[in-house]
N, C-alpha and C positions, 0 to 999 in steps of 0.2 A: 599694399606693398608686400611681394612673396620674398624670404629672407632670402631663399636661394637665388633669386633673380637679383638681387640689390645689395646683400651684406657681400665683405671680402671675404675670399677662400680663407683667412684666417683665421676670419670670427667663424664663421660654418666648421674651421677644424675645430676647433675651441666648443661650440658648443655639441659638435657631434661627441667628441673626446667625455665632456662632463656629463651628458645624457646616458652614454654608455657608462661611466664609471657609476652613477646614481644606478640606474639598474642593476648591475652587478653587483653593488652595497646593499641592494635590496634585499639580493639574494646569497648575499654573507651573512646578515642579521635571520633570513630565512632559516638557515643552518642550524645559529642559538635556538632557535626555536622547533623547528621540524625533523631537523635529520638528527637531533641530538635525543629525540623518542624514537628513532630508531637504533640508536646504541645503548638506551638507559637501560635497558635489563643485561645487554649483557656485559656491561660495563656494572652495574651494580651487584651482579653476582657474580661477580669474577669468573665468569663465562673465556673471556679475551681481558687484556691490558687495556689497559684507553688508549694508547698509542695505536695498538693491532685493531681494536674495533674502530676507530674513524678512520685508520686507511680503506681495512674492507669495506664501511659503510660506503665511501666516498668513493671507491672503483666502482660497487654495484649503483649509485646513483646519478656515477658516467652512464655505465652503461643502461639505466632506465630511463637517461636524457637523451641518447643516442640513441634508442631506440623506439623513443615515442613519435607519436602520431604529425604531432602538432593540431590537433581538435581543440585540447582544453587550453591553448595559446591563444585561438584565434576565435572560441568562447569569449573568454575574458574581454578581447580587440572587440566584441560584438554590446558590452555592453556601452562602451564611449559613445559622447555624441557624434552623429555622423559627419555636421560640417564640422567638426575641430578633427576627425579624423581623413576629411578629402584635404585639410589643407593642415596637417602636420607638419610640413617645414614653416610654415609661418610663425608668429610672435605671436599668438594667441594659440597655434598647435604647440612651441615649444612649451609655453607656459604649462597649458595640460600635463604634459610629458611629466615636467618636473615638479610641480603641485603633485599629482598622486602618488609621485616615488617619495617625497622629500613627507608628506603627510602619512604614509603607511613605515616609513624609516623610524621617525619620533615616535609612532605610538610602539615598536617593536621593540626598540631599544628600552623605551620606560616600562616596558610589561616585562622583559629580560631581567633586566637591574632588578625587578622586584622578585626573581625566579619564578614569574605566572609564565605556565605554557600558554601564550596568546597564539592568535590565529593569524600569522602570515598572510591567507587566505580574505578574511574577513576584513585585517585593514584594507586591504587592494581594493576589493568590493568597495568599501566604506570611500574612500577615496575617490574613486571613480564617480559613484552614485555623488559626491562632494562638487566634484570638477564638472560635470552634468546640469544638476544644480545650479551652481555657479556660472556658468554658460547661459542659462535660458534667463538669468535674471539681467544677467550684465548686457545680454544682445539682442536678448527679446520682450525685456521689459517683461518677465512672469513667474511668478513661482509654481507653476503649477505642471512643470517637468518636463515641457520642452527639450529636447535635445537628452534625455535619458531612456533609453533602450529598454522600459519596464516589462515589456513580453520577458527576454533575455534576464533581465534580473530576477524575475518573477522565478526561471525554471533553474538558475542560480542561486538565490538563496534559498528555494527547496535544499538541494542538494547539499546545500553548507547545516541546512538545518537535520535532515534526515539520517544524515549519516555519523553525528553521534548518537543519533539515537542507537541506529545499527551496531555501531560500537558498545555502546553498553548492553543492548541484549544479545547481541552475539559472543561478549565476552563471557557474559554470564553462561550463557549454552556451550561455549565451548568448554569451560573450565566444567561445568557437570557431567561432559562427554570425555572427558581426559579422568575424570572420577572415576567413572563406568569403564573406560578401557586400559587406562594403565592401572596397575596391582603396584608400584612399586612405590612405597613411603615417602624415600629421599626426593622423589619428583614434586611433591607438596609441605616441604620444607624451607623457610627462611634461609638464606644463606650466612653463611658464619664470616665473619670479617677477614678480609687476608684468605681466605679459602674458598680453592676452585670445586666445583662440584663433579661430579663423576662423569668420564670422559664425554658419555650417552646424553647425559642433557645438555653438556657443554655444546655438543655436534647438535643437540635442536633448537637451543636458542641462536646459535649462528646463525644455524636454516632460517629462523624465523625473522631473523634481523636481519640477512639479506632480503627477504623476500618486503620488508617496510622500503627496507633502504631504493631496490629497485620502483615498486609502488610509489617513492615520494618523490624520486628522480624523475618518472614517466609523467608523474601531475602536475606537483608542483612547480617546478623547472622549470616547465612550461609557462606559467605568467611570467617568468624574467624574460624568458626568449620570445613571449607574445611585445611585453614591452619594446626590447630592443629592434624588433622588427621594425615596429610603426615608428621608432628613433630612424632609422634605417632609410625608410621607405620615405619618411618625409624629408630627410636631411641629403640623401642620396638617391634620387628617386632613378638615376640612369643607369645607376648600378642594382639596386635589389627590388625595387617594383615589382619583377616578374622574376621569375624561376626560369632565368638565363640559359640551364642546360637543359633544357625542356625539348625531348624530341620532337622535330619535325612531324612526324605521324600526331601526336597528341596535336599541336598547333594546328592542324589541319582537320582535325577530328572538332576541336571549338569551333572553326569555322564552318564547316557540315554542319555542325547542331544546331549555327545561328542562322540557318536559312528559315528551318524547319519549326524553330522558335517563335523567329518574327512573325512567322505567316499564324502562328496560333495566339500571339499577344494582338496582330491586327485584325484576327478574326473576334477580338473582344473590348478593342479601341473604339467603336461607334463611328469611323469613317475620321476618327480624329487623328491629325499628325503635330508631332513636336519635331524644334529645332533640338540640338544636342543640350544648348544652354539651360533652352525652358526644359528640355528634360532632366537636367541636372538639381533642378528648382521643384520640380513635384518631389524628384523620388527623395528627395532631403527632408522636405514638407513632408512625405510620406513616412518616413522611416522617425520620424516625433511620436513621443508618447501618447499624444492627446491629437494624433491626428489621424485621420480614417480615409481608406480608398476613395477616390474619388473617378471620375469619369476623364483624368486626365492622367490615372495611375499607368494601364494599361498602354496609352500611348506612347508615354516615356520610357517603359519598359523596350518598349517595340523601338522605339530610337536609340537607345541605349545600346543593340541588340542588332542595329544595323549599321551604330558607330563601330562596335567591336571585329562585325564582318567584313565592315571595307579595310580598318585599320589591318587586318590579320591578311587580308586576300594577296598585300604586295610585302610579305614577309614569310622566307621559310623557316628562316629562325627568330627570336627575340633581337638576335644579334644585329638583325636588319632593321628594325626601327630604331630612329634614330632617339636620345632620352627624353622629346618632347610626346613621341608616340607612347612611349613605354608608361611613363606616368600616366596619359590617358586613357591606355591600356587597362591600368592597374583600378584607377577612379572606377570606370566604367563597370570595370569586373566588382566592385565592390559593391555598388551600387545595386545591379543585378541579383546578385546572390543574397545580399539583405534583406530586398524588396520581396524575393521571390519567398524566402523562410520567414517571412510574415507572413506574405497571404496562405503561404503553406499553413502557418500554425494558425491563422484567423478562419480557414477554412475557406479561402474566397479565391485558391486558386480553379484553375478549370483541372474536370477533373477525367479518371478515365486515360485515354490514347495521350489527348492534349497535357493532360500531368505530367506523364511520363516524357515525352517532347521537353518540357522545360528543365524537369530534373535532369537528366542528360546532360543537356547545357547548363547548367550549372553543374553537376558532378567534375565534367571537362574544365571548367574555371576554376573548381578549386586544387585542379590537378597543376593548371600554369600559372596560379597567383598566389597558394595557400602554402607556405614552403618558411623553413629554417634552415637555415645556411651551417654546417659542420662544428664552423670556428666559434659559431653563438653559441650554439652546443654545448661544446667543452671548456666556453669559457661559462659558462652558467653551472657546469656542473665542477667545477674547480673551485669556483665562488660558494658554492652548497658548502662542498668539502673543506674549506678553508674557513666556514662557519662553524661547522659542527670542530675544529680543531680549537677554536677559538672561543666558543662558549659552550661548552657541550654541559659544566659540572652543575650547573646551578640546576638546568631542567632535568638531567637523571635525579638527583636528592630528591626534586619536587616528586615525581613519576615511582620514584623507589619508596619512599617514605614519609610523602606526605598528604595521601591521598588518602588510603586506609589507615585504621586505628592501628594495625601492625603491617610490618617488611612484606613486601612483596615477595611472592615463594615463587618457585619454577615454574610451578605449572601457570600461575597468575600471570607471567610475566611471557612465557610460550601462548597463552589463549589469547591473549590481547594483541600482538603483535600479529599472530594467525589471522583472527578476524582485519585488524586495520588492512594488512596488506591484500586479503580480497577484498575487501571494501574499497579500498584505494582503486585497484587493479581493475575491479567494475567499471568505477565512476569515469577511470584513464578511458575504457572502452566505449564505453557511451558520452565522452567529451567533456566530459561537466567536472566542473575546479573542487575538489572539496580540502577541507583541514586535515593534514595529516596528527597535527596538535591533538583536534576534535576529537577525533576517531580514535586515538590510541591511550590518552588519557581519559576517555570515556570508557574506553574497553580494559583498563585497569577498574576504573571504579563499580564497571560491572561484575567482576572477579570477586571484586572484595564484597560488593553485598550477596551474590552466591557463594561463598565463603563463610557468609556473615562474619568476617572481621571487622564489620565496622567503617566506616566513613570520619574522617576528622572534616568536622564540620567548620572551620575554620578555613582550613583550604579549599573545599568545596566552594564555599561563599565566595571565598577569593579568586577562583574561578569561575564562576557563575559570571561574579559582576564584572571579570575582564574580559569575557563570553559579549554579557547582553550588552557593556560599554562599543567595544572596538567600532563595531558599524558606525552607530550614530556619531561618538566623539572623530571617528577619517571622515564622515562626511561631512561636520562643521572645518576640520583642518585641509580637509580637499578644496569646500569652496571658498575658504580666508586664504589657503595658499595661491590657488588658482590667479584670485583678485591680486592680490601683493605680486605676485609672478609677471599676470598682464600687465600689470601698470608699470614695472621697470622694464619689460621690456619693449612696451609701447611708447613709454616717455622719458626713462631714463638712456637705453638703448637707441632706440628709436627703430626697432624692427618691428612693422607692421604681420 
């Protein structure tokens, strides 16, 4: 039973309404925690007012949400299970939806209260890989990761894990390199209580806390708006499925590439055809952790691939099919583009002319399926800014003073922020989610043992363990949420 086809428009308001507010709580708690290591230095040296620094934070983390990609959105969307992702408006898709928001909410909030910079980042992961989990056990009868995207996680939690390393050695190197080129005293000096520092450093720590601020608006931001999407897409599939003002040239350019596609996926099908159904069924089978091409991958792909070309051939715009096509549309396109960046990364695609043939068609798919809407935008990056207003004080103290044995100085507090925000600003360019938390209180505690002031070992630890905690404890409250989620809404509800 699909919610959309069976509940009233009121319940569907109802639950589109609380999935979006959950999301965007997400990313009000994300705030406490991320965007507010983008003001702690220059709110701790009295740089800017706290009032003056989270407005500026919060404009430049519009516009670093305004002006990202949407890559590390629909990264994240890559790690879920596939069939709890083809059928999002369902009672087992909502349930996902709000098990990983509602699992990554409680641990943020309990790492906040304690002043630990936790990772935003890591509960989501943890969550997800939870809801995953909990998925293959409750429908497939297996623990053995079924319905968990572990390529995708695999090149994800690299990236969560590499990049405080980067952080602390880069922080280190840059504070040696500010050694070596600035001559001036007062730039590696503690800050004095109530007192601003001299115009010159004032104007570089701003520089530099824009430059986190736009960095964590461009990444992180991005998981709220990857969420609300597939809220979106499943709950309203006639309206955001597809990238509505998608020019006619691009739609027709999909269409060109899926000729050209098929005839290279059936030049490697063995003479075998699938219906749309049964292609629906391998490439879900295929896109499991534990499950490997088969001689019926190729086919589906090629049916997939010739649903999309007849769907598109009697439509100049999206605006032409009607919202039983456009959700089809959207399945289809997903399906493709997953399958294909497996066998891309497993190395099993064909390779050569035939390569380039497929990437094509997929490039053009992610041009008419892969998209954020304005409004989710700015309302994810108001949600930021309305977090860092809201709990900014407790993570500057931790990030100011309670890392190293003594205050953080200028130059410490300029090198770390230097490096987090190319660090961030890479990872936004190559797609991949990382901790803005990670990376910039890592890139303090690099300062301070180049420094050699010391590490309070105390907070250390206490980072550490709310570090190597977060994953594992969202993926035990992913899959207990997930369970308790599906069962009221399967039997308390009764939306299948």
């Amino acid at each position: 039973m699909h919610l959309l086809l069976h509940a009233p428009t009121l319940t569907i308001g109802l639950f589109l309404l609380l999935a979006v507010a959950l999301a965007l709580s997400f990313e009000v708690i994300n705030g406490f925690h991320d965007t507010a290591n983008a003001v702690a230095t220059v709110i701790y040296t009295n740089s800017l007012p706290a009032n003056a620094a989270v407005v500026w934070s919060g404009l430049w983390n519009l516009i670093g949400v305004l002006t990202s990609s949407g890559m590390v959105a629909y990264a994240v969307l890559a790690l879920l299970p596939v069939d709890l992702v083809l059928n999002s408006g369902t009672g087992a898709g909502l349930a996902m939806v709000f098990s990983l928001l509602v699992s990554a909410i409680i641990w943020n909030l309990g790492t906040w209260l304690l002043g630990l910079p936790a990772s935003s980042s890591h509960s989501l992961v943890g969550a997800i890989l939870g809801v995953g989990l909990g998925n293959a056990v409750i429908h497939h009868g297996s623990f053995a990761g079924t319905g968990v995207n572990w390529g995708q996680a695999g090149e994800v939690g690299l990236s969560l894990l590499v990049s405080p390393v980067a952080g602390f050695l880069g922080g280190a190197l840059m504070l040696k390199l500010l050694k070596r080129l600035v001559r001036k005293p007062e730039m590696f000096s503690s800050p004095r209580e109530g007192q601003a520092p001299p115009l010159w450093i004032r104007a570089v720590l701003v520089l530099t806390c824009t430059g986190v601020s736009f960095a964590h608006g461009s990444n992180d931001g991005q998981k709220g708006m990857g969420l609300i999407m597939l809220i979106l897409v499943g709950i309203l599939p006639g309206t955001y499925a597809l990238r509505m003002n998608t020019a006619p040239e691009i739609i027709r350019q999909v269409q060109a590439d899926a000729g050209p596609a098929v005839a290279v996926l059936d030049r490697h099908a063995g003479g075998l055809t699938l219906n749309p159904e049964e292609a629906t069924q391998e490439l879900t089978r295929y896109l499991n952790y534990e499950s490997r091409i088969s001689d019926r991958t190729f086919p589906a792909l090629a049916a997939k691939g010739r649903s999309l070309e007849a769907r598109l051939a009697k439509a100049r715009t999206f605006q032409d099919l009607d919202p039983k096509d456009r959700a089809r549309v959207r399945e289809d396109a997903w399906l493709v583009l997953d399958a294909t960046l497996k066998l891309d990364r497993t190395g099993e695609l064909p390779s050569g002319p035939e390569r380039e043939v497929l990437r094509a068609f997929e490039r053009h798919l992610v041009r008419a399926t892969q998209y954020i809407p304005a409004w989710v935008k700015i309302a994810v990056a108001l949600a930021l800014s309305l977090g860092t207003m809201v709990g900014w004080k407790r993570i500057v103290v931790t990030v100011g003073e309670k890392i190293g044995k003594e205050h953080l100085t200028y130059a410490q507090g300029a090198s770390a922020e230097l490096v987090a925000a190319g660090t961030i600003g890479l990872a936004d360019l190559l797609g991949f989610p990382v901790s803005t938390t990670h990376v910039l209180s890592s890139g303090v505690a690099g300062t301070m043992a180049a420094n050699r002031s010391g590490l309070q070992t105390g907070t250390v630890r206490s980072l550490l363990l709310a570090w190597v905690l977060t994953v594992p404890v969202c993926v035990l409250l992913g899959a207990g949420t997930f369970a308790l989620g599906l069962y009221v809404l399967l039997h308390v509800s009764g939306l299948g």
